[in-house]
N, C-alpha and C positions, 0 to 999 in steps of 0.2 A: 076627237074620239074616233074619227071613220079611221084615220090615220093609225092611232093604235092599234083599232082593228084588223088593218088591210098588214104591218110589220108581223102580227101574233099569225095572222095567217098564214104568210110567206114564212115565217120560220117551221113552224107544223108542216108547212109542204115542200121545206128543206130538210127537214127531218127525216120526210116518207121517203124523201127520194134518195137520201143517204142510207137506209133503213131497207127501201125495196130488193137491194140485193139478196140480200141477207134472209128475209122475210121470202122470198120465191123458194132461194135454195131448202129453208125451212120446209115448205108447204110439198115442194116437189120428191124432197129425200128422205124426207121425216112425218108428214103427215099423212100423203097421200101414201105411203106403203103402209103404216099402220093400218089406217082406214081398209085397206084393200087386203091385209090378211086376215084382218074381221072375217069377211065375205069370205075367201078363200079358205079360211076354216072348216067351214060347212060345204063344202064341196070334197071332189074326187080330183081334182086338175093335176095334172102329173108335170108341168112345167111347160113341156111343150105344146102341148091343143092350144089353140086359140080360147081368148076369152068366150066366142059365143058360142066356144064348145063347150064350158064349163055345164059341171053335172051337181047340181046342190043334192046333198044327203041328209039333210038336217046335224042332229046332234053326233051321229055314228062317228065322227073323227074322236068325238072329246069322251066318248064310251069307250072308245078302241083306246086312249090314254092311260086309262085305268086298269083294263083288261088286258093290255099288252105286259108281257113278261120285261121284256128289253126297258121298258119305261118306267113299270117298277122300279128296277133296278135298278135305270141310273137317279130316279130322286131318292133311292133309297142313300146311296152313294154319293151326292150330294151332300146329306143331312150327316153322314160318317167322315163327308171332309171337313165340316161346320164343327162338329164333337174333338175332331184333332188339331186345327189350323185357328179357332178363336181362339181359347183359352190361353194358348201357347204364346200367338203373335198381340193379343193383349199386356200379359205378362213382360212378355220381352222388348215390346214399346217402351214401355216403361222404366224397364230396367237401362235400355239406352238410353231414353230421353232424360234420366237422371245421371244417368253418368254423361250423357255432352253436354249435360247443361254446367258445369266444372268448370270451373277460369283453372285450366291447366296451359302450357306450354305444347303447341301443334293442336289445338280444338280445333282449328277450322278445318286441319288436313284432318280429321278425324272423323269431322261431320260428312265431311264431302265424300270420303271412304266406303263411311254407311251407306250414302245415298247414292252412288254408282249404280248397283245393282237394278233400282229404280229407272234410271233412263236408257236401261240396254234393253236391246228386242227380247222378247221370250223365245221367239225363235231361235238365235241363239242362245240363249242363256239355256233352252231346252237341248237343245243338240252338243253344249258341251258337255251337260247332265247326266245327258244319257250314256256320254263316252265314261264320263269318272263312273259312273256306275253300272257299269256294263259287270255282268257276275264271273267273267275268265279276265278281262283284262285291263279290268276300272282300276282308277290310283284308290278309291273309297276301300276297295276290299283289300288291292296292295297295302294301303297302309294298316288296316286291321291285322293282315298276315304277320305285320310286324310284330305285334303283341302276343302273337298265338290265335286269333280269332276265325274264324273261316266265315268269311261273310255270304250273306244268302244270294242270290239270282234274282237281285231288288225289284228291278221290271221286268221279269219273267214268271216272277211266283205272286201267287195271288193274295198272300200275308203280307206282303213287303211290297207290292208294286203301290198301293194308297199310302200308305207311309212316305215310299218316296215322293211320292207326287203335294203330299203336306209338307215335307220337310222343304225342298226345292222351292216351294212357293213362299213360304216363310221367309228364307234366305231372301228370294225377290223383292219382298213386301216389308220387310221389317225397315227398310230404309225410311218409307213412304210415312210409316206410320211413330219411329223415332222421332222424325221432324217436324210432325203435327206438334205430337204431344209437348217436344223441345219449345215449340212456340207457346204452347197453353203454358208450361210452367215458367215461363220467363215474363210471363204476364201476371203471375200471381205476385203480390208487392212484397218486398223484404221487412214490411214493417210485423208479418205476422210468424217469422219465424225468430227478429229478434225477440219480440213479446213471449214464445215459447221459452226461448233461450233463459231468460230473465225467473222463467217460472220451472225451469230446472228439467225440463222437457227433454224425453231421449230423442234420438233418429227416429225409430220406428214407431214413438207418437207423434212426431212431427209430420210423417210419410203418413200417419193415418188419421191424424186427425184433421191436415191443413191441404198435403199438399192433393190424397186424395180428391176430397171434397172441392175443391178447387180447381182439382183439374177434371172433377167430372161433366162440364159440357163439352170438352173436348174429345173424354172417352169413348161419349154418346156418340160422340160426330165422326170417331175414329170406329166405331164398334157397328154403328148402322151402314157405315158405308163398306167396312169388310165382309158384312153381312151380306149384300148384295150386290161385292164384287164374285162373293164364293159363288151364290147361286149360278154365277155366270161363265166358272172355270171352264177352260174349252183349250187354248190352245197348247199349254205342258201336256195335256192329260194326250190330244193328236198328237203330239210329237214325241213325245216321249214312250208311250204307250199303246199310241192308238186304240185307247178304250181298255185295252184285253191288261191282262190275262184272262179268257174268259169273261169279260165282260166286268172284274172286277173296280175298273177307275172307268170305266163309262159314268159320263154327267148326261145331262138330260139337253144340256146345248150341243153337246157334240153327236147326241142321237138327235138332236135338230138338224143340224148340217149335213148328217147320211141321210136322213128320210127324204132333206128338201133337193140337197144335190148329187145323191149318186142313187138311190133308188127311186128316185124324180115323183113320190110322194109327199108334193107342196100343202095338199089340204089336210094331212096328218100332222106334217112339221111345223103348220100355222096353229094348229091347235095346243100341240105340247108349248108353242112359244107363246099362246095367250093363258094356259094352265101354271108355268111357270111367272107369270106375271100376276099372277091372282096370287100366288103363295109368296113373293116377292114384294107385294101388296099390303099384305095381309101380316106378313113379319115385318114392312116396317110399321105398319098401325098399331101393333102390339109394343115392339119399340117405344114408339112417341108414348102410351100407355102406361109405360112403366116408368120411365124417364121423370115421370112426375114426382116418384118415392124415391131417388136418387141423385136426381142433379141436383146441383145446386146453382144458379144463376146470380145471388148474390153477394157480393163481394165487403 
């Protein structure tokens, strides 16, 4: 027995110590700056004072959230990319992940097509954006001229620069979210669309009575997490936009990153980033909530 003891021990303190790396880097880069914009919230620290210069103000950062016009703004702008970018890139998950799920000839080069877009930088994938849609000498509006169309000054005009910035990201993301959903539907068994078939079943009750329902824990899992990748738009909206026109594609992380690093208002930017985390919070709890009148978990 002492002998089982002393092997179960030594393996638990090969564990730790295979473990410790990992578990420091954790504690160093990820808990301890949370923990610390806590604190920083309720302060004035503009980046560079010293910590024992730090000035607590109590609640005035997460007041100034609310009452600030700029920060309206961009959560207003948030919630109007969430209204154009879910419904769209839901739909059209869908629409791919049913069509690559097809035993055609070239599926593989067709899935992998889609899903390019997914593992290229935003960085780029924004700066060659912004050149096709430049309003004198984009190929988008070139080829509109084609047809007779005169296309608008996309990121220059404040009707069209959010438009582009959903469209773009769409394009980016629908790869990501095709290939989820490709996996949920290829997990659903063929035994219940021959039983359809047998009972005279069209396409479109088949799509809504089987393969929805079946494919909704994956919707959930593709629909929560889009949800709070939007909250999080930041870097098409800087490159492409830089917030404007006027402030109209400002997000509430990219008014994070001017407060925290260029008008060196750390205890402001800690608050809108713990404010945003509370509504990020709070939608997926609603989520999990509702999940219950729609998924379906059994097969």
């Amino acid at each position: 027995m002492r002998m089982v003891g002393q092997r179960k021990w030594s393996r638990r303190m090969a564990a730790f110590v295979f473990l410790l790396p990992a578990l420091l880097g954790l504690i160093a880069f990820q808990l301890l700056p949370m923990v610390s914009s806590i604190f920083i919230s309720f302060s004035d620290w503009d980046l560079l004072s010293k910590w024992t210069q730090i000035h607590f103000i109590g609640w005035d950062n997460y007041a100034e959230v609310f009452n600030n016009e700029k920060s309206y703004t961009s959560i207003k702008n948030v919630f109007i990319f969430l209204v154009g970018y879910m419904p769209i890139i839901t739909m059209l998950g869908i629409f791919f992940a049913v069509v690559l799920n097809r035993n055609i000839r070239g599926i593989k080069f067709y899935r992998a097509a889609v899903f390019v877009p997914v593992i290229t930088s935003w960085v780029a994938v924004s700066i060659v954006w912004r050149w096709l849609l430049n309003g004198q000498s984009g190929m988008i509006n070139y080829l509109l001229s084609l047809v007779g169309i005169q296309g608008p000054i996309w990121l220059q005009d404040d009707h069209w620069a959010m438009v582009a910035i959903i469209a773009v990201t769409i394009w980016k993301d629908i790869g990501f979210v095709s290939i989820i959903l490709l996996a949920g539907l290829q997990d659903i068994s063929e035994d219940y669309y021959e039983a359809a078939n047998l009972d005279g079943a069209s396409a479109w009750n088949k799509l809504w009575r089987i393969t929805i329902p079946l494919l909704s824990p994956t919707l959930f899992f593709i629909i929560t997490i889009s949800l709070i990748n939007s909250f999080q738009v930041f870097d098409q909206v800087l490159i492409m936009t830089n917030g404007g026109p006027a402030g109209a594609t400002s997000t509430i992380v990219e008014q994070v990153y001017r407060n925290a690093f260029q008008f060196n208002k750390m205890g402001f930017a800690a608050a809108q980033s713990w404010v945003l985390f509370v509504i990020i919070f709070s939608v997926t709890m609603v989520m999990q909530w509702l999940q219950r009148r729609w998924v379906v978990y059994e097969r």
